[in-house]
C-alpha positions as CSV (number, residue, x, y, z in Angstrom):
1,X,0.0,0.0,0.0
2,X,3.0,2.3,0.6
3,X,4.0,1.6,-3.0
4,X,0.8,2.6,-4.5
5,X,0.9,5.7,-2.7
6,X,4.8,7.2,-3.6
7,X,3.5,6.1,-7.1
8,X,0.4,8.5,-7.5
9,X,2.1,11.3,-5.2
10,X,4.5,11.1,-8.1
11,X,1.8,10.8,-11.0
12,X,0.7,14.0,-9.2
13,X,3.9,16.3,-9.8
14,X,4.3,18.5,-12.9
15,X,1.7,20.2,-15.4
16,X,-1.1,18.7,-17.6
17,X,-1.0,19.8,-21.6
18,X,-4.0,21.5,-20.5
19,X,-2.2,24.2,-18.2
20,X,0.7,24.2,-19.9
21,X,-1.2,25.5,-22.7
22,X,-3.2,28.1,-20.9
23,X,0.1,29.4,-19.5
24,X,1.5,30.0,-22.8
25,X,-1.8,31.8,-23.8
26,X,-1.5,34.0,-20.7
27,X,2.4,34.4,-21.4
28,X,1.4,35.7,-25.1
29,X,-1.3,38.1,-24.2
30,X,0.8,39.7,-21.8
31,X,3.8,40.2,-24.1
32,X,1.7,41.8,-26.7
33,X,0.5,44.1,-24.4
34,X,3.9,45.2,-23.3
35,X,4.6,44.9,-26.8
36,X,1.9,47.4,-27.6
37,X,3.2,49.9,-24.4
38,X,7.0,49.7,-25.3
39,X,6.6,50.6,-29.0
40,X,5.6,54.2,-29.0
41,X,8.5,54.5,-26.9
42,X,11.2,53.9,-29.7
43,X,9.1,55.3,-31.8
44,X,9.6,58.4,-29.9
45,X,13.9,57.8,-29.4
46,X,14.1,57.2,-33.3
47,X,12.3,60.6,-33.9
48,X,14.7,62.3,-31.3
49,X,17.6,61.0,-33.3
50,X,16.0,62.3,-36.6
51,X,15.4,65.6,-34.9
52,X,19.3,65.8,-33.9
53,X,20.8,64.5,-37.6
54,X,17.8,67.2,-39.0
55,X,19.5,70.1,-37.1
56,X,23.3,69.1,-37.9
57,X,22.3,69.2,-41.3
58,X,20.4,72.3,-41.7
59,X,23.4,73.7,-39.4
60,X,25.7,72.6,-41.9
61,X,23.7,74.3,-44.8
62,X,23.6,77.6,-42.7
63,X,27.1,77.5,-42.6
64,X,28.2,77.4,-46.1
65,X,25.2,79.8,-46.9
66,X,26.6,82.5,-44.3
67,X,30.4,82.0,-45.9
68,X,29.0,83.7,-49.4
69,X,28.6,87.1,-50.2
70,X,25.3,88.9,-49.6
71,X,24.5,89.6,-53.1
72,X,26.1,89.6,-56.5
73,X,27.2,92.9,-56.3
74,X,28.8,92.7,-52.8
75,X,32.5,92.6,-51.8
76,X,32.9,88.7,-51.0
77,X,34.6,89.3,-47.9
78,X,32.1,92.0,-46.7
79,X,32.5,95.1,-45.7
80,X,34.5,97.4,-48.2
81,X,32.2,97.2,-51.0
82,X,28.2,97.4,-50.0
83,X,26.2,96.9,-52.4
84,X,23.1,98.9,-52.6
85,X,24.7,102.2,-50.9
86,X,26.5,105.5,-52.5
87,X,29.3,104.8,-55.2
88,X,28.8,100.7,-55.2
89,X,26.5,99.1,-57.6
90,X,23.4,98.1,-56.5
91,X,21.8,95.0,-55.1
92,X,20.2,92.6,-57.1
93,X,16.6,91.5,-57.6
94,X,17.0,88.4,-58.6
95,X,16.9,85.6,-56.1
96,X,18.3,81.9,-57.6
97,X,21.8,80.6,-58.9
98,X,22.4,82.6,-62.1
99,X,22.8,81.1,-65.6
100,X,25.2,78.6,-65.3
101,X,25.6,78.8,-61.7
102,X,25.9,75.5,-59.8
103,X,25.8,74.5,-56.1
104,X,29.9,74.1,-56.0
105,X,30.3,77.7,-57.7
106,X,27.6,79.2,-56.0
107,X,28.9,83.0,-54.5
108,X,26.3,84.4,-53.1
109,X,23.5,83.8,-50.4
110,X,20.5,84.0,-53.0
111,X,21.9,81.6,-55.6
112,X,20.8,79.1,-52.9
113,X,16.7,80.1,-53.4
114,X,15.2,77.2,-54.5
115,X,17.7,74.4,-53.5
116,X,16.1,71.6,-53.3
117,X,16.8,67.8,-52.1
118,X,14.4,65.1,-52.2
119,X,15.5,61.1,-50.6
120,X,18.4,59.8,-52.1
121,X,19.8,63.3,-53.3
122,X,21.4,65.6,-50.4
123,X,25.2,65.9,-51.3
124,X,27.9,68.2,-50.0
125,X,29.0,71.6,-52.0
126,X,31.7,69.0,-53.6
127,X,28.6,66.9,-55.5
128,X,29.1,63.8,-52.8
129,X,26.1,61.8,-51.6
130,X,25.7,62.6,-47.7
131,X,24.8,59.1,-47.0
132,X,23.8,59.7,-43.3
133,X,20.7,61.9,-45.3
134,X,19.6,59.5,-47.5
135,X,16.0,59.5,-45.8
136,X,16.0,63.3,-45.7
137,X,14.4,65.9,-47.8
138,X,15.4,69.6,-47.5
139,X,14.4,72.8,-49.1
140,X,16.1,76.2,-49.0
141,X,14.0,79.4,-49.6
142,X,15.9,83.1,-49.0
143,X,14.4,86.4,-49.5
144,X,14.6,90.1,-48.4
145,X,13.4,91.0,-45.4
146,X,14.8,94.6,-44.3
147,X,12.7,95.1,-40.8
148,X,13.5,91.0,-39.9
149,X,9.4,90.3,-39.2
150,X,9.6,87.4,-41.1
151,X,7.8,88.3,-43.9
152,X,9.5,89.0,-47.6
153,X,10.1,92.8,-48.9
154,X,11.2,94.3,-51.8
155,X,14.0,95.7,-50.0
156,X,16.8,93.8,-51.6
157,X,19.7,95.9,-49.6
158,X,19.9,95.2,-46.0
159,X,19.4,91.7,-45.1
160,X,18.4,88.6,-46.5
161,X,16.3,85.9,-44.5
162,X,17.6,82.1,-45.3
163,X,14.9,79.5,-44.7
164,X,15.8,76.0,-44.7
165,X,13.2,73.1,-43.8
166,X,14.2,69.4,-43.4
167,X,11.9,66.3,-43.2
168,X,13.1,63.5,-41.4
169,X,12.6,59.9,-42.5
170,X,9.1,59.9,-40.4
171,X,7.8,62.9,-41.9
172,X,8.7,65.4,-39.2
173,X,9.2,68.7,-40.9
174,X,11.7,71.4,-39.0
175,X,12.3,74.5,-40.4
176,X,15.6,76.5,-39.5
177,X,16.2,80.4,-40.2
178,X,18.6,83.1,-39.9
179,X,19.2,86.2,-41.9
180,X,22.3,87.7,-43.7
181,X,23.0,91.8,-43.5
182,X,24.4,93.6,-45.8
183,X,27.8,94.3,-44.1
């Protein structure tokens, strides 16, 4: 009778298929709904890291942009020759690259109007691929803005405002400015 009784205490001792299976239901429903409550958050870190690449390039841009001439008509190193005031020519009206103008000879800040970059395309002022951009889109837009409200004049010779907006590989869109004087 002893023997019969060490043999169903151990007949009693681990799980039926029946339980094992309801455990791994309850194991899968509650992974999916940390699943479902972990996602939005890297989600939200990738989209921080967009954000950060976004402004390095548009920081980049604003950099070679500020390094040209005001106008056409300017002194390229700024400051002797003005355009736009007494004995210097004046400004011009025309914003965009001029004939024959590309991005590695642009010289001044309006030849960039226009610029555009769609996925694939953003290069350096050499003509190389940026291939941490490849995702991103950008667009440069500069116009006169004399009292700096943000909104374009026809005042072509005191300062210049340089708009550039990036969309990151989720679609965010930031938009950067700054302005260059006449100086």
């Amino acid at each position: 009778m002893l023997s019969n009784a060490l043999f169903f205490r151990n007949l009693e001792k681990g799980f039926t298929l029946l339980e094992t299976v309801i455990g791994i239901v309850v194991l899968a429903i509650s992974f999916s709904v940390l699943t479902s409550l972990i996602y939005p958050f890297t989600e939200q870190s990738a989209e921080q890291i967009h954000q950060v690449n976004a402004a390095k390039l548009a920081q980049s841009m604003m950099n070679e942009i500020q390094n040209k001439a005001f106008d056409e008509n300017s002194d390229m190193a700024g400051g002797i020759i003005r355009c736009g005031e007494s004995l210097a020519p004046s400004c011009s009206n025309s914003m965009g690259p001029e004939s024959g103008e590309a991005r590695e000879t642009f010289n001044d800040v309006d030849d960039y109007h226009g610029l555009t970059y769609y996925a694939g395309e953003i290069e350096n002022s050499q003509g190389q691929l940026l291939n941490p951009y490849a995702s991103y889109e950008m667009s440069i837009t500069v116009c006169n803005d004399s009292d700096y409200n943000g909104i374009c004049d026809a005042n072509t010779n005191t300062a210049k405002k340089i708009s550039i907006q990036i969309t990151s590989p989720t679609g965010f869109t930031l938009d950067f400015s700054t302005y260059r004087v006449n100086f």
